[in-house]
C-alpha positions in Angstrom: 224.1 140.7 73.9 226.2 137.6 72.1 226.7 136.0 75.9 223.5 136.1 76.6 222.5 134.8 73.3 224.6 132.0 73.7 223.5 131.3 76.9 219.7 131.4 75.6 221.0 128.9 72.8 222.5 126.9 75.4 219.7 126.6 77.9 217.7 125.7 74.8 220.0 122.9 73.8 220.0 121.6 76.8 215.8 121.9 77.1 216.0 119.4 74.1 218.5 117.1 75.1 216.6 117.0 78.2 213.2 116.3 76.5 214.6 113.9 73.4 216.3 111.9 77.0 213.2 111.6 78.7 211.2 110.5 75.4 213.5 107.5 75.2 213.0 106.6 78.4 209.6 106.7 78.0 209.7 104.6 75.4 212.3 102.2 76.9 209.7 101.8 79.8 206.6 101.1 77.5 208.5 98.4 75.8 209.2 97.2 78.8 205.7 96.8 80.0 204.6 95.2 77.1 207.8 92.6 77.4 206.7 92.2 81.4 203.4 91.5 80.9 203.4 89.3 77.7 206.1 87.2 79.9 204.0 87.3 83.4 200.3 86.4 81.4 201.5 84.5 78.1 204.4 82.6 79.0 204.2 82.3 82.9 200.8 80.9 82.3 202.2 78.3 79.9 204.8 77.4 82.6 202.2 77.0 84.8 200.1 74.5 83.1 202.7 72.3 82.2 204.6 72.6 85.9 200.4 71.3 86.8 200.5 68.5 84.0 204.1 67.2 85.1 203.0 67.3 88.9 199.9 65.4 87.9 201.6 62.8 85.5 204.3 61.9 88.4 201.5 60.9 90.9 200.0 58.9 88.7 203.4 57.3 87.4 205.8 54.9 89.2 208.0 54.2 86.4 209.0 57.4 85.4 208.8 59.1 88.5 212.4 59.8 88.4 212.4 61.4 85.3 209.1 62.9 85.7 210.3 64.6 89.3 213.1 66.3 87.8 211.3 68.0 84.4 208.9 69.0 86.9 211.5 71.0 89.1 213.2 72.3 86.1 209.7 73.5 85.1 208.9 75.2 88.3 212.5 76.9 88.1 211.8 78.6 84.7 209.0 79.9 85.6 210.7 81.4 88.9 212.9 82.7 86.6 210.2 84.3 84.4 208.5 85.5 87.2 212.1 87.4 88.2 212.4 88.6 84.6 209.1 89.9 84.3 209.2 92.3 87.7 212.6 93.1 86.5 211.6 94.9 83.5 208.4 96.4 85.1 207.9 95.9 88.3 204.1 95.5 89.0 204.0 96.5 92.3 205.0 100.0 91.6 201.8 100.0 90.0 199.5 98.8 92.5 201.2 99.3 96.1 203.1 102.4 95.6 206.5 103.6 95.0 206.9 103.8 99.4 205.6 100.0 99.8 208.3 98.8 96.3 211.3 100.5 97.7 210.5 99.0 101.4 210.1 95.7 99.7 213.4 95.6 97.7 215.4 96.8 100.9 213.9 94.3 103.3 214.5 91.8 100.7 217.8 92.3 100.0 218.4 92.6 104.1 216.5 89.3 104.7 218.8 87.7 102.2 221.9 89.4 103.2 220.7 88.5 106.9 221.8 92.0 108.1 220.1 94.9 109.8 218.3 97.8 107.6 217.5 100.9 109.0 214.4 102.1 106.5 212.7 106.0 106.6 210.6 106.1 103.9 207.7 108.4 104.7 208.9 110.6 102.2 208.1 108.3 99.2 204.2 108.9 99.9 204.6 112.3 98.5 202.5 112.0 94.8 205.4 112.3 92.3 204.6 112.2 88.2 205.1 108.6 86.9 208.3 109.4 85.3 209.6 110.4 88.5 208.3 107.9 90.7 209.8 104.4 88.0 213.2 106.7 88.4 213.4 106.9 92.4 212.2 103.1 92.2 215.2 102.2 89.5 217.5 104.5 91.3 216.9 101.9 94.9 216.7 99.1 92.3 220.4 99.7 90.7 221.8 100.8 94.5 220.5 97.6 96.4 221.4 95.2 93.7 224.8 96.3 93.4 225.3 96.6 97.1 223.9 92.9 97.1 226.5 91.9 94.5 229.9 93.5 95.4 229.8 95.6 99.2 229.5 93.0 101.4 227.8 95.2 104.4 227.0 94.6 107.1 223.9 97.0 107.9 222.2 99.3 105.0 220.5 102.8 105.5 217.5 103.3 103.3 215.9 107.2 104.1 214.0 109.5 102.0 213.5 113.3 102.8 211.7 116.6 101.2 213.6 120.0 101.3 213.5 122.6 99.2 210.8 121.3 96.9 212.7 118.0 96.2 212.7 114.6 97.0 215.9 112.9 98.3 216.3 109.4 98.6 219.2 108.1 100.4 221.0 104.5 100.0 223.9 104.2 102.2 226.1 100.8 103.2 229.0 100.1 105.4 230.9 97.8 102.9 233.5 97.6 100.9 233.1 100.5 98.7 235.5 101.7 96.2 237.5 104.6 94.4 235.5 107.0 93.2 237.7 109.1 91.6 238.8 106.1 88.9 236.0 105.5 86.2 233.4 103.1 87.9 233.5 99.5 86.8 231.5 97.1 85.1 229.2 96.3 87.7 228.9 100.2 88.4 227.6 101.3 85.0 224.3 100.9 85.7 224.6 103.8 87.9 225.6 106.0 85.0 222.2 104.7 83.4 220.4 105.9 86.4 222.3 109.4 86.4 220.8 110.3 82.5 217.4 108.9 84.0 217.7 111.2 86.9 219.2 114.4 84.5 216.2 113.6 82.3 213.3 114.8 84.7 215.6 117.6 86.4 217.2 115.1 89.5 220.6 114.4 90.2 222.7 111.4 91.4 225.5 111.8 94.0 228.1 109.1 95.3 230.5 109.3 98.6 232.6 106.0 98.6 236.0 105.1 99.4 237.8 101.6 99.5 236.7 99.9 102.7 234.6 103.0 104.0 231.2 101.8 102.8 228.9 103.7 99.6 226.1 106.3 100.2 224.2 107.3 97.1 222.2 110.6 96.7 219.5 110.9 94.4 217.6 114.0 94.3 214.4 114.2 92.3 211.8 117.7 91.7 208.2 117.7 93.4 205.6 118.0 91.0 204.6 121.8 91.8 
């Protein structure tokens, strides 16, 4: 009787860790919006304007064209930058093309950048998942790319998503550098302990095979809405 009581207790507590998680990232996400779209409407429409006023003042100026030229360009990279910031902290196209079409897009942007090959099978991300679910997988490809971008140096990517068992399994896997993965991960690896309370939030589970110079393949497994 007491070790099943305990284990009621436990289950319970971990019911509400769950929940009080998920509510935080709910709210992280909504503020998030809010921040995107105030930056994308308010600000990237300011931007705009002036970049016009600039571009207009300098063809109609020979004396400071100079000077004119260069706010200009300035101008036009802040608001590259705002645009960046903006999908960054909610990525719009998640919203209107799908979660399949804003995981193809990061991976065939990061391969046309990294001018490498990418293998994509992503059929699997048309399943209908619950919001929640669907911003996770995207953040989960979001984290993996970036940081495969940033520090593996590959030179081909894997990007693959399968249903088994009543769960969604999206697959990220490089050929780079990788690293120990029995040390505690670096800076530019804790975002991936971010994305594993995400994934433990809404009942999913992260997984990483690496080793120094044997490449990175990351597991994340997410629940099908029943």
């Amino acid at each position: 009787m007491q070790a099943g009581f305990g284990t009621r207790r436990g289950n319970a507590a971990e019911t509400w860790r769950r929940k009080v998680a998920r509510r935080l990232i709910a709210a992280e996400e909504k503020l998030c919006l809010r921040l995107s779209r105030e930056l994308h409407d308010d600000l990237g429409q300011m931007l705009a304007s002036v970049a016009l006023e600039l571009h207009t003042i300098r063809m109609e100026s020979q004396d400071m064209d100079q000077r004119l030229t260069r706010a200009a360009m300035l101008v036009d990279q802040l608001s590259a930058k705002v645009h960046d910031a903006a999908w960054s902290l909610r990525p719009a196209d998640l919203d209107h093309a799908g979660l399949r079409a804003s995981v193809e897009d990061l991976a065939t942007m990061l391969c046309s950048q990294l001018d490498i090959p990418c293998d994509m099978d992503l059929a699997a991300l048309s399943y209908i998942l619950i919001p929640e679910s669907a911003l996770t997988v995207y953040r989960v490809a979001q984290e993996a790319l970036t940081n495969i971008g940033k520090h593996a140096r590959p030179s081909r990517v894997s990007v693959t998503a399968h249903v088994h068992d009543h769960r969604l399994r999206l697959t990220i896997e490089d050929d780079g550098l990788g690293f120990d993965g029995h040390v505690a991960p670096g800076s530019h690896h804790l975002g991936l302990a971010g994305v594993r309370e995400r994934l433990a939030s809404i009942g999913g589970e992260l997984s990483i095979e690496t080793a120094k110079g044997k490449g990175t393949t990351i597991y994340a497994d997410v629940p099908l809405m029943d």
